[in-house]
PyMOL Python script that loads the backbone (N, CA, C, O; Angstrom):
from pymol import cmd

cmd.read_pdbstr("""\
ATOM      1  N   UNK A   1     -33.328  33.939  32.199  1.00  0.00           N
ATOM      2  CA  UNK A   1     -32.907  32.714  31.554  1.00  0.00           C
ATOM      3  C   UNK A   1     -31.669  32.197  32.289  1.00  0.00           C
ATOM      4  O   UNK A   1     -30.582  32.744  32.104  1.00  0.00           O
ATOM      5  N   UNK A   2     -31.841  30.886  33.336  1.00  0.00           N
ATOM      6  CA  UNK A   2     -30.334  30.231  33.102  1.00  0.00           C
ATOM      7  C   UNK A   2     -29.463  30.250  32.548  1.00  0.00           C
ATOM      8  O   UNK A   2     -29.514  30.783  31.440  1.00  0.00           O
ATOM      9  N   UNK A   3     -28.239  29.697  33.010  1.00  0.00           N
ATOM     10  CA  UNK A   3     -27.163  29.531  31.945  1.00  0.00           C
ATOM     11  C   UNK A   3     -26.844  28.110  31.107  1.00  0.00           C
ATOM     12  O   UNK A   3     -26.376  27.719  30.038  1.00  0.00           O
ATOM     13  N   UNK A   4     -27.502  27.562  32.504  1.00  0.00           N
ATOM     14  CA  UNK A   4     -27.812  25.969  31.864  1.00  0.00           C
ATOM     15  C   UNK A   4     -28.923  26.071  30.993  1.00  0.00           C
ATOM     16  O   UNK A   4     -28.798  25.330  30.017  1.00  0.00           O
ATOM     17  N   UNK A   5     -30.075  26.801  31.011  1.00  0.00           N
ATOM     18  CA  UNK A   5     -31.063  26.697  29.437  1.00  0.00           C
ATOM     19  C   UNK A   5     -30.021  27.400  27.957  1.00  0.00           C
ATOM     20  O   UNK A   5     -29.735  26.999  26.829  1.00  0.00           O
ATOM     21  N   UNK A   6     -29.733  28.594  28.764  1.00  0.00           N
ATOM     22  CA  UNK A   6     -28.535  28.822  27.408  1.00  0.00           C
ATOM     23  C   UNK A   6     -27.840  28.080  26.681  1.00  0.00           C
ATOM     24  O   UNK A   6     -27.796  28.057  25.451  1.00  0.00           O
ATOM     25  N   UNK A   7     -27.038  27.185  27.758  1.00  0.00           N
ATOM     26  CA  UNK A   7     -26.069  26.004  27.407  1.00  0.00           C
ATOM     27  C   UNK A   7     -26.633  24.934  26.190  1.00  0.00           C
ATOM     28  O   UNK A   7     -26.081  24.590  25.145  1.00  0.00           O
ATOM     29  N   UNK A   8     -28.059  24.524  26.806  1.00  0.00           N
ATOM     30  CA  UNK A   8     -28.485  23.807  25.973  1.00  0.00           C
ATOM     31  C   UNK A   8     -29.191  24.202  25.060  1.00  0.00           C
ATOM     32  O   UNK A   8     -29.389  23.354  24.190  1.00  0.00           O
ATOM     33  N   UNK A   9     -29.925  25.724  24.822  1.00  0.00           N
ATOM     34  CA  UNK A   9     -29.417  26.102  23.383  1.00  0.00           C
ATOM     35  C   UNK A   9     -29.006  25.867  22.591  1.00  0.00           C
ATOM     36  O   UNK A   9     -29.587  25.294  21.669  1.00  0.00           O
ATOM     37  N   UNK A  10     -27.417  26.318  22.592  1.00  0.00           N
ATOM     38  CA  UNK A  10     -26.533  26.175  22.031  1.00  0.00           C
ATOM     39  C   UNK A  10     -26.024  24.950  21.347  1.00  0.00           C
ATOM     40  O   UNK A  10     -25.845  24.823  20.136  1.00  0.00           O
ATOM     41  N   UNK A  11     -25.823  24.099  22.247  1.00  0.00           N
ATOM     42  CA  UNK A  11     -25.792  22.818  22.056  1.00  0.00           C
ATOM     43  C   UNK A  11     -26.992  22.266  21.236  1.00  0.00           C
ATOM     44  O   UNK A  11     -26.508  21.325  20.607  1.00  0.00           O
ATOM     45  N   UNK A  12     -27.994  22.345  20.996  1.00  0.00           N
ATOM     46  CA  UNK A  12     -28.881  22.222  20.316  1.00  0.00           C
ATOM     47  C   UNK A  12     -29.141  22.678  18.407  1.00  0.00           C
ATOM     48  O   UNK A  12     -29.721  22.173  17.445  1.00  0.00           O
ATOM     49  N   UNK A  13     -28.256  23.989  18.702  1.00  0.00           N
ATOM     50  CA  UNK A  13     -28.125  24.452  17.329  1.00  0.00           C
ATOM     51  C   UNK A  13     -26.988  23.923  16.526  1.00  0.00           C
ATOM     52  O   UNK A  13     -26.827  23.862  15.307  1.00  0.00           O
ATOM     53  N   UNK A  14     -26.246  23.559  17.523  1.00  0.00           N
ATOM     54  CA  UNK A  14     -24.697  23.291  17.134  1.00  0.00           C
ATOM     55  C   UNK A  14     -25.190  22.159  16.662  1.00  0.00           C
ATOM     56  O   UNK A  14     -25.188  22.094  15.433  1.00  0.00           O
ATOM     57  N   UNK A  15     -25.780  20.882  17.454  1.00  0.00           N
ATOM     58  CA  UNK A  15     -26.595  19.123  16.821  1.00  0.00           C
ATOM     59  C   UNK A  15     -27.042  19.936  15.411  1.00  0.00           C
ATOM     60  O   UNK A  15     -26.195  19.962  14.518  1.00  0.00           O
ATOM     61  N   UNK A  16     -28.556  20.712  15.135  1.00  0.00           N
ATOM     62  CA  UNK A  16     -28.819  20.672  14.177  1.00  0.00           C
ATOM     63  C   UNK A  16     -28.074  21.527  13.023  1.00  0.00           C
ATOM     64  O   UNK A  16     -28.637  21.695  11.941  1.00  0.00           O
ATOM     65  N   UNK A  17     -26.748  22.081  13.294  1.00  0.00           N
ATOM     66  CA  UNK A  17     -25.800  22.768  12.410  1.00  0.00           C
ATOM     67  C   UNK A  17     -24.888  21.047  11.910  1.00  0.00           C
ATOM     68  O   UNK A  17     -24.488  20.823  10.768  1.00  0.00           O
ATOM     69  N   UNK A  18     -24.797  20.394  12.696  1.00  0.00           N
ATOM     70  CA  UNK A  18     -23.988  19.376  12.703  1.00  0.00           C
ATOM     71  C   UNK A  18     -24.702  18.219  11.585  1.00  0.00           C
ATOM     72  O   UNK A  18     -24.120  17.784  10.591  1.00  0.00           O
ATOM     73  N   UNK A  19     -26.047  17.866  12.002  1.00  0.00           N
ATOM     74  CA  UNK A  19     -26.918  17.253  11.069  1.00  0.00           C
ATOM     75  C   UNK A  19     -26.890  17.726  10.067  1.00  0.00           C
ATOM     76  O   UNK A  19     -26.908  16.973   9.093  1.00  0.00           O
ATOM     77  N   UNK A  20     -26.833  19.243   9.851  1.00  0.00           N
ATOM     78  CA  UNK A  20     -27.284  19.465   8.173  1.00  0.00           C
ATOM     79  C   UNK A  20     -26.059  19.552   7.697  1.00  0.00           C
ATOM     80  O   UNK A  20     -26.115  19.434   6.472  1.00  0.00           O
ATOM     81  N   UNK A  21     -25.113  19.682   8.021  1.00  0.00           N
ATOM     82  CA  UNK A  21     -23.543  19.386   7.285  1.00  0.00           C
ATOM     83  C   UNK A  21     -23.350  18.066   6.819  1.00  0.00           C
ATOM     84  O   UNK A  21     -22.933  17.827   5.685  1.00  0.00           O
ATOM     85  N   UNK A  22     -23.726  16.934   7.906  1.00  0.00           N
ATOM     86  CA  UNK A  22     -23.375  15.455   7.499  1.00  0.00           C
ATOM     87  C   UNK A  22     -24.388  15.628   6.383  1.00  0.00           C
ATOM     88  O   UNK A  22     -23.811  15.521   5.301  1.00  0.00           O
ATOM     89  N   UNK A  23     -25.628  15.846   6.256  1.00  0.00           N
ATOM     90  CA  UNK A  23     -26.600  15.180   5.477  1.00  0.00           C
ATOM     91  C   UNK A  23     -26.288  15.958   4.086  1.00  0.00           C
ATOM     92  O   UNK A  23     -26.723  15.452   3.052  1.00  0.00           O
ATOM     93  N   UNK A  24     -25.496  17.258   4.013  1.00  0.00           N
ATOM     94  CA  UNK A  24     -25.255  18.035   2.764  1.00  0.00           C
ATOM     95  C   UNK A  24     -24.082  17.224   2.053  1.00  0.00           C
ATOM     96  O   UNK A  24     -24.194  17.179   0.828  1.00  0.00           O
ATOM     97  N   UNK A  25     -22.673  16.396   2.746  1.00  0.00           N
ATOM     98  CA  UNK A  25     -21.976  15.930   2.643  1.00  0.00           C
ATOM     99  C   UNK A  25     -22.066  14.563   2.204  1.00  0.00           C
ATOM    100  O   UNK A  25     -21.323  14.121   1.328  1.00  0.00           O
ATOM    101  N   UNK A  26     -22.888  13.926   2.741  1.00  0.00           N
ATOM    102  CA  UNK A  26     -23.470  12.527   2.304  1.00  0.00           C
ATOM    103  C   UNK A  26     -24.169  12.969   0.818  1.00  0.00           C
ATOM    104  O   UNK A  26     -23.694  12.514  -0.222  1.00  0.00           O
ATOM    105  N   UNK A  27     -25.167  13.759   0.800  1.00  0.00           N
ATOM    106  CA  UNK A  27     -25.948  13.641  -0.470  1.00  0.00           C
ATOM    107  C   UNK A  27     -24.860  14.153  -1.536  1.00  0.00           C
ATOM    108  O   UNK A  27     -24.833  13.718  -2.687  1.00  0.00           O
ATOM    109  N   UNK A  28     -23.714  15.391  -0.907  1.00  0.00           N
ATOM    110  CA  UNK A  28     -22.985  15.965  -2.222  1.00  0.00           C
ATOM    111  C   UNK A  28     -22.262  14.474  -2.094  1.00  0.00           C
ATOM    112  O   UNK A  28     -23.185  13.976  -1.450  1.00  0.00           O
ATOM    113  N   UNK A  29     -21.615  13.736  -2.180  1.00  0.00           N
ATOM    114  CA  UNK A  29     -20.697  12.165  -1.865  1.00  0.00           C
ATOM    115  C   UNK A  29     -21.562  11.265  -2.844  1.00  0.00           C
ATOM    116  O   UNK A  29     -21.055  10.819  -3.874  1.00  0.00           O
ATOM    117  N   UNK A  30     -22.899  11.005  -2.493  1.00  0.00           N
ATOM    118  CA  UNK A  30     -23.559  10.321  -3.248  1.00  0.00           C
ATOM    119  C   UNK A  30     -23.896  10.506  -4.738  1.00  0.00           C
ATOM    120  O   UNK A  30     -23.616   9.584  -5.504  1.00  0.00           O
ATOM    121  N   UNK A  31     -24.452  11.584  -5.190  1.00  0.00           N
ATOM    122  CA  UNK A  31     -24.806  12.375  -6.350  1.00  0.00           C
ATOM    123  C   UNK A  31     -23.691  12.975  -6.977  1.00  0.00           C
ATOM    124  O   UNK A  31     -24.025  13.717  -7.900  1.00  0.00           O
ATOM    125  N   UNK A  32     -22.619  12.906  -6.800  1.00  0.00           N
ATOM    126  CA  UNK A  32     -21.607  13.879  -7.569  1.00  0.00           C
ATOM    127  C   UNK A  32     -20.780  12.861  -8.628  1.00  0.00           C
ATOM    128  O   UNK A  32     -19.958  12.024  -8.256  1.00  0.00           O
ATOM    129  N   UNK A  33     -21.028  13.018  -9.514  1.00  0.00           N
ATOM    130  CA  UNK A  33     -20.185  12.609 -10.493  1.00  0.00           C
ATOM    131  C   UNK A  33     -18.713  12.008 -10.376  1.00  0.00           C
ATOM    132  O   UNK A  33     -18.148  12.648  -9.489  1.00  0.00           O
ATOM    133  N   UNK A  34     -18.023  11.227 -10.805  1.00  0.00           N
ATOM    134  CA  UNK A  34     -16.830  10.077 -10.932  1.00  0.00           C
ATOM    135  C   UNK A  34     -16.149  11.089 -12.215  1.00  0.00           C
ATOM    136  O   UNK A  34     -16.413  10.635 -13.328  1.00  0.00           O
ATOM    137  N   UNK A  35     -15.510  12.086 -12.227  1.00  0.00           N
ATOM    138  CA  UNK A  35     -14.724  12.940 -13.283  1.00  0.00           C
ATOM    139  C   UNK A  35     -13.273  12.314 -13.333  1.00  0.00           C
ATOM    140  O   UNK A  35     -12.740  12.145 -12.236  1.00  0.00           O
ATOM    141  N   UNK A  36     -12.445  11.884 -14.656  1.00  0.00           N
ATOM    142  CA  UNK A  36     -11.787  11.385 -14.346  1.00  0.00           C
ATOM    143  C   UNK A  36      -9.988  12.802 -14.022  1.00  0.00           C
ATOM    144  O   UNK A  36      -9.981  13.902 -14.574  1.00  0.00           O
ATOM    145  N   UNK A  37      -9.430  12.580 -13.586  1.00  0.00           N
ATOM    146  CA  UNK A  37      -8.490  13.683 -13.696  1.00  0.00           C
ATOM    147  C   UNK A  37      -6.901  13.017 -14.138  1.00  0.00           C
ATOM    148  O   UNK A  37      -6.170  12.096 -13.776  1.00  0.00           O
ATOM    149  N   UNK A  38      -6.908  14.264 -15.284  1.00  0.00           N
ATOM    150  CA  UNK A  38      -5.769  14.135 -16.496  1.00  0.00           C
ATOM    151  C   UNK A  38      -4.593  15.120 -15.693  1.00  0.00           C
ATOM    152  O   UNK A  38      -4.764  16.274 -15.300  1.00  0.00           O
ATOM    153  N   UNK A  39      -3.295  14.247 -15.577  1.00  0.00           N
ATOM    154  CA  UNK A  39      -2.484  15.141 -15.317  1.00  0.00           C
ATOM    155  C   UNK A  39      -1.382  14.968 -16.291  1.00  0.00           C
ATOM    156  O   UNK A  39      -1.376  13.936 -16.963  1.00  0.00           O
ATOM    157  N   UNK A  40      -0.313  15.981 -16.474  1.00  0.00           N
ATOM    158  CA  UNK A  40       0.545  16.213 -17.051  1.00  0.00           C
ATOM    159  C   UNK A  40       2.165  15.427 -17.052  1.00  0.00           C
ATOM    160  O   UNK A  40       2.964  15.963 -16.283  1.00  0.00           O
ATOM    161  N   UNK A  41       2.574  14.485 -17.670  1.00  0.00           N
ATOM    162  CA  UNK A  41       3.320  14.027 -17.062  1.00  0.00           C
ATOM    163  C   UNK A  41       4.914  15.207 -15.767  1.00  0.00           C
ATOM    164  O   UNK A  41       5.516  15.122 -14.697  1.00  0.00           O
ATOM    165  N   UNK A  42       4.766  16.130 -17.020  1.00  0.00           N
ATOM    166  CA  UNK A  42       6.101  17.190 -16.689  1.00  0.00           C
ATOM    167  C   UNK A  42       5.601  17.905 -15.531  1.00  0.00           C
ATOM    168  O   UNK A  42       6.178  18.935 -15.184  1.00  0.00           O
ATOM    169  N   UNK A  43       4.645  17.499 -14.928  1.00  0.00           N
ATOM    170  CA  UNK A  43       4.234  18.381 -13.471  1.00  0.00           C
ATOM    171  C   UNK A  43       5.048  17.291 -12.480  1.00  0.00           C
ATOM    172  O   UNK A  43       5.767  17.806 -11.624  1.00  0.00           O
ATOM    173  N   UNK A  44       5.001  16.098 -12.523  1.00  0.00           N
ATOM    174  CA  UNK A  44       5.714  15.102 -11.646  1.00  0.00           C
ATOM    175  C   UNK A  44       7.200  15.064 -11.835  1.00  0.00           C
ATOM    176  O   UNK A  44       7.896  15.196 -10.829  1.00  0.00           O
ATOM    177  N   UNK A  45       7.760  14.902 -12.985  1.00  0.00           N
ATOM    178  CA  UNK A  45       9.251  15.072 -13.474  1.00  0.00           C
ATOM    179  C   UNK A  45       9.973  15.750 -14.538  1.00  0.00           C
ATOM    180  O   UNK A  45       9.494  16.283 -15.538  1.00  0.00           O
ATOM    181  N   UNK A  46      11.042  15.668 -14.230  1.00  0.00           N
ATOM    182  CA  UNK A  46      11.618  16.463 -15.396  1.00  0.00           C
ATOM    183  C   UNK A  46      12.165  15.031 -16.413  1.00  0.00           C
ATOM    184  O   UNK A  46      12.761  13.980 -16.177  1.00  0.00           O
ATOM    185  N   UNK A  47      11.702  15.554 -17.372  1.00  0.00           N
ATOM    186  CA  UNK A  47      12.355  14.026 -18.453  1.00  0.00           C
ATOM    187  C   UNK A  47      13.327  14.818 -19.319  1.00  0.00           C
ATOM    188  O   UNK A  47      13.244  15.893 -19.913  1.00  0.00           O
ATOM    189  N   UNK A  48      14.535  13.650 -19.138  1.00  0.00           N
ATOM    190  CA  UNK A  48      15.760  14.095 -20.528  1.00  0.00           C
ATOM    191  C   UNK A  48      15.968  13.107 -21.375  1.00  0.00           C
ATOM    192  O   UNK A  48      16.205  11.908 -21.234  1.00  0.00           O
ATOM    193  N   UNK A  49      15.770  14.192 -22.769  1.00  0.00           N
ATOM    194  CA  UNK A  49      15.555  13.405 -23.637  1.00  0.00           C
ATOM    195  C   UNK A  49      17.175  12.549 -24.072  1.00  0.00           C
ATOM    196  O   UNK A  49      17.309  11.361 -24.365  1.00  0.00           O
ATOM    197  N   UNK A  50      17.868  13.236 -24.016  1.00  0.00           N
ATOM    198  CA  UNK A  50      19.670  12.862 -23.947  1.00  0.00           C
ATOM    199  C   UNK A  50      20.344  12.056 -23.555  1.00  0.00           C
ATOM    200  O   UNK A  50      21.569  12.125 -23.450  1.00  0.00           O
ATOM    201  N   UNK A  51      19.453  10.909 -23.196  1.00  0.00           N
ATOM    202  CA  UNK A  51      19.942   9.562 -22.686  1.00  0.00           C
ATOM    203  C   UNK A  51      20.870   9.115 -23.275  1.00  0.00           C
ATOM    204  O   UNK A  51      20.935   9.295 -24.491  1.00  0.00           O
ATOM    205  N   UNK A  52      21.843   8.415 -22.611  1.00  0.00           N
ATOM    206  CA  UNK A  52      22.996   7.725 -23.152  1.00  0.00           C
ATOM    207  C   UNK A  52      22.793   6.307 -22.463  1.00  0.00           C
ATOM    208  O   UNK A  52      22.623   5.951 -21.297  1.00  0.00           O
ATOM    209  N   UNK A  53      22.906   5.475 -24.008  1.00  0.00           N
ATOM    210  CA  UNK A  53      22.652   3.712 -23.972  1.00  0.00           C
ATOM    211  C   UNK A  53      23.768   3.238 -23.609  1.00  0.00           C
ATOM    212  O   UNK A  53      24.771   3.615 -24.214  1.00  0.00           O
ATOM    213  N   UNK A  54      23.879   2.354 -22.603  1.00  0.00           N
ATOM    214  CA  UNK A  54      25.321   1.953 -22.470  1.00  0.00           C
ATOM    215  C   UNK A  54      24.544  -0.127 -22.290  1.00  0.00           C
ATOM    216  O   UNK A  54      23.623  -0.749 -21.762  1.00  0.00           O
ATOM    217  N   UNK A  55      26.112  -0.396 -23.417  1.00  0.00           N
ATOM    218  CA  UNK A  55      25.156  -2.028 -23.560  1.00  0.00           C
ATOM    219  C   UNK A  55      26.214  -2.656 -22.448  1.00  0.00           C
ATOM    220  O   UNK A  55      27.363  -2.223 -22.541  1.00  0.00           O
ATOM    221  N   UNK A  56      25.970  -3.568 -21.472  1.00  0.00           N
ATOM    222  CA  UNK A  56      26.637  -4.358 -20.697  1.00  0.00           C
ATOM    223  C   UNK A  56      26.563  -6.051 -20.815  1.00  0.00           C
ATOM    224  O   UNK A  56      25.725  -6.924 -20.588  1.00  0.00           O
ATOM    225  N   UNK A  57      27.668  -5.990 -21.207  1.00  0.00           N
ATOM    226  CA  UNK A  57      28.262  -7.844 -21.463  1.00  0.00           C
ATOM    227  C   UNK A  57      28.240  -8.505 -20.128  1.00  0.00           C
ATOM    228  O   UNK A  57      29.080  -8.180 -19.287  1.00  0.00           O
ATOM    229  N   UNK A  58      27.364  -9.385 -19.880  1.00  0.00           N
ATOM    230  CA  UNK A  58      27.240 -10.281 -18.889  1.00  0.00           C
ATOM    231  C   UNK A  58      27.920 -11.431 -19.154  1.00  0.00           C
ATOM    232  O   UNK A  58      27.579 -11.798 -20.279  1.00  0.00           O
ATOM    233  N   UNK A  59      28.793 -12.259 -18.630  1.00  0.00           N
ATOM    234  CA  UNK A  59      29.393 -14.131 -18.460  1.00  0.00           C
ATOM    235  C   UNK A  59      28.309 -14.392 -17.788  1.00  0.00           C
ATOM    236  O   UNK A  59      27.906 -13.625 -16.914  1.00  0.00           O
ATOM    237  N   UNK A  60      27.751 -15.406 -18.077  1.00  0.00           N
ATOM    238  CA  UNK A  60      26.854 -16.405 -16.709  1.00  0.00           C
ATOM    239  C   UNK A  60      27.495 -18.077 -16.808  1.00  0.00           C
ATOM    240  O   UNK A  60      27.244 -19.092 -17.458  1.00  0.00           O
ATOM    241  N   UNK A  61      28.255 -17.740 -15.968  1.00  0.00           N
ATOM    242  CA  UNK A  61      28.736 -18.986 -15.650  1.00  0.00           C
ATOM    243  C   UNK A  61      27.975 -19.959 -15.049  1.00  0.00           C
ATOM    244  O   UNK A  61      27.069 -19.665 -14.270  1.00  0.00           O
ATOM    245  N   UNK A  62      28.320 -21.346 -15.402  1.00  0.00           N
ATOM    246  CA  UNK A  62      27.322 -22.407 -15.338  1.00  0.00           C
ATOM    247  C   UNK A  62      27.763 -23.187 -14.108  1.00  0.00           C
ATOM    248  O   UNK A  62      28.923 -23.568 -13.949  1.00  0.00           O
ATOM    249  N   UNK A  63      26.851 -23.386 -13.316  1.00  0.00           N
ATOM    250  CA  UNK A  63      27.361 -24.599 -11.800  1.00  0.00           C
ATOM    251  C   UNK A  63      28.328 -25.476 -12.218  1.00  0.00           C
ATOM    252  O   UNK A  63      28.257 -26.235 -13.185  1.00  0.00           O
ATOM    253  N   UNK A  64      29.285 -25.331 -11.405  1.00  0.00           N
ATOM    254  CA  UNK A  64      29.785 -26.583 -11.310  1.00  0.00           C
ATOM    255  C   UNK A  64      28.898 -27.592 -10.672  1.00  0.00           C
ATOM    256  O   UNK A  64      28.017 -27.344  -9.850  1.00  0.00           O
ATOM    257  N   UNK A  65      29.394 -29.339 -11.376  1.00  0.00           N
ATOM    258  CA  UNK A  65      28.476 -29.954 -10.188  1.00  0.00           C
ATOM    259  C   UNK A  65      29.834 -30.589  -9.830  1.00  0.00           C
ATOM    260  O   UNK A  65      30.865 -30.767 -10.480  1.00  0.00           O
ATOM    261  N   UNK A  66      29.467 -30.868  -8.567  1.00  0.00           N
ATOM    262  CA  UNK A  66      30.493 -31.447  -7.164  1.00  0.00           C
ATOM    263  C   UNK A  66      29.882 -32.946  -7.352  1.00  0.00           C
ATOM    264  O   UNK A  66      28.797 -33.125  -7.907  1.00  0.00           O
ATOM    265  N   UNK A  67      30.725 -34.062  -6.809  1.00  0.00           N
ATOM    266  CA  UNK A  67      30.225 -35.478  -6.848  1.00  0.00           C
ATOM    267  C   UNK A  67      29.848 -35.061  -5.521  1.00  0.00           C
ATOM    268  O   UNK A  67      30.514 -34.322  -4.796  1.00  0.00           O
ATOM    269  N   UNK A  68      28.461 -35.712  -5.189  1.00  0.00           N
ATOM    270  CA  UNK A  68      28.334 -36.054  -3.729  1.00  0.00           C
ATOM    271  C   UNK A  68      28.371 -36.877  -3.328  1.00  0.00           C
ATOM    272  O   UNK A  68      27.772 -37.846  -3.795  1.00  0.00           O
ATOM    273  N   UNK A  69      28.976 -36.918  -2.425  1.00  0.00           N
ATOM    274  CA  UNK A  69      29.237 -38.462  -1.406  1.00  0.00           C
ATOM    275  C   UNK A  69      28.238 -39.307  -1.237  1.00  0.00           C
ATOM    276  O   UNK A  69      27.241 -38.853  -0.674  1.00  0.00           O
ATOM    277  N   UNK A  70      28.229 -40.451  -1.581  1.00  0.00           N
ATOM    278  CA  UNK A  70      26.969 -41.574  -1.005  1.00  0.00           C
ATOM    279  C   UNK A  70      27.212 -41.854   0.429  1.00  0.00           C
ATOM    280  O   UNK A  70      28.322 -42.270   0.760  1.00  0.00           O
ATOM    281  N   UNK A  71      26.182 -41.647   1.414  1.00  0.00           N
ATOM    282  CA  UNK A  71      25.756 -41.314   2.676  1.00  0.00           C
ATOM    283  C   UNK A  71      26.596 -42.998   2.751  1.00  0.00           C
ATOM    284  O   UNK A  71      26.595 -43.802   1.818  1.00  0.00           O
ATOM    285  N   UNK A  72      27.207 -43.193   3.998  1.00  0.00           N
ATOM    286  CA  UNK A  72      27.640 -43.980   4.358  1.00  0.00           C
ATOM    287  C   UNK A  72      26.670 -45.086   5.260  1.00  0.00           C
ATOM    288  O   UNK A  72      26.290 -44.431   6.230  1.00  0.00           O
ATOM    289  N   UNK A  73      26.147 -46.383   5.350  1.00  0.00           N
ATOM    290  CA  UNK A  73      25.383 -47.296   5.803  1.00  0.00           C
ATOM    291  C   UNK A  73      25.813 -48.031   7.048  1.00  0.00           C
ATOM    292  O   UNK A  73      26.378 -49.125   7.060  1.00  0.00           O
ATOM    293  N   UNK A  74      25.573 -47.509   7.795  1.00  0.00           N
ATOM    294  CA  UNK A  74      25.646 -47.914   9.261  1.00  0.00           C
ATOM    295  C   UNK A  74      25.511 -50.014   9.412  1.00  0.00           C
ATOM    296  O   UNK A  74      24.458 -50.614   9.198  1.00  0.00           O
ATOM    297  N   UNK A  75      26.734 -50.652   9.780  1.00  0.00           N
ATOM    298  CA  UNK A  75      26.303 -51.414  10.173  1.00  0.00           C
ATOM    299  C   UNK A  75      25.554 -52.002  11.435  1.00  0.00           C
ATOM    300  O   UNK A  75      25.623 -51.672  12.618  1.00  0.00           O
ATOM    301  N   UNK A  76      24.536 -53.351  10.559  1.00  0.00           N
ATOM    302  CA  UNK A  76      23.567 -53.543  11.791  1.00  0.00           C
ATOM    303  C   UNK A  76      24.131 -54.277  12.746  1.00  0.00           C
ATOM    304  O   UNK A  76      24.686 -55.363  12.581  1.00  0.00           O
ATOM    305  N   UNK A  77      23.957 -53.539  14.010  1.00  0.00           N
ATOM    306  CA  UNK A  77      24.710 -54.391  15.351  1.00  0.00           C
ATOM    307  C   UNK A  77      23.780 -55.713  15.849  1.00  0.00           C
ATOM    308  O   UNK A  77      22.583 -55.688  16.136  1.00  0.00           O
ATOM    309  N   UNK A  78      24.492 -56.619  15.860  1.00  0.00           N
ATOM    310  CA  UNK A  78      23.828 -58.068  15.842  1.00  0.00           C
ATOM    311  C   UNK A  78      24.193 -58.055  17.699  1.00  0.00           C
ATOM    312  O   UNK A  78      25.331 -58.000  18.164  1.00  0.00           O
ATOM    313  N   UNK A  79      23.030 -58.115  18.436  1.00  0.00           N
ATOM    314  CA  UNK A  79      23.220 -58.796  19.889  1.00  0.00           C
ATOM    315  C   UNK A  79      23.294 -60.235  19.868  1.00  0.00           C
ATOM    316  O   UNK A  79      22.866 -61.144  19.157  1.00  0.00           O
ATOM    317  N   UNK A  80      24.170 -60.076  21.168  1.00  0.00           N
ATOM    318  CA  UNK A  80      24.711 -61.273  21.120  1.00  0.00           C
ATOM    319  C   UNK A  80      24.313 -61.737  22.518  1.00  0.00           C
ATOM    320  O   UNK A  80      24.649 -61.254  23.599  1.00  0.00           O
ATOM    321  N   UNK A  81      23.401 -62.941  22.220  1.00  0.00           N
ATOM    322  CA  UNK A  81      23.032 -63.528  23.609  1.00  0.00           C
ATOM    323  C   UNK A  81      23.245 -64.518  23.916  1.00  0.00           C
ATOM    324  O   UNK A  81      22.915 -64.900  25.039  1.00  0.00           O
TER     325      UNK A  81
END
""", "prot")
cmd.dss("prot")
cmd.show_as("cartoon", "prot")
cmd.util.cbc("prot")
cmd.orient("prot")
């Protein structure tokens, strides 16, 4: 036996090892159930219950309004001929 018939052997079993994985993976993907998963909040954080409320007084001061200037009007230059 070659080593090149060996080669492709191999290569041959490995394709149909390869096919029946995708096609086991696709059908388990397709057919498998949507389970929903419940987690715990206290696995993500630690919560304290000992909170301290602190109330904060805001001012919101109101715009001033500024007069704005009326744009000044260019006089029209009259030629003179």
């Amino acid at each position: 036996m070659d080593f090149k018939k060996f080669c492709k052997i191999i290569a041959v079993i490995a394709a149909i090892c390869a096919l029946a994985a995708a096609a086991y993976y696709a059908v388990k993907k397709l057919t498998d159930k949507d389970e929903p998963e419940y987690f715990d909040d206290n696995d993500f954080f630690e919560c304290d219950n000992n909170l301290e409320i602190v109330e904060v007084k805001e001012e919101i001061e109101e715009p001033k309004e500024e007069k704005k200037a009326a744009p000044k009007k260019k006089a029209a230059k009259k030629d003179a001929e």
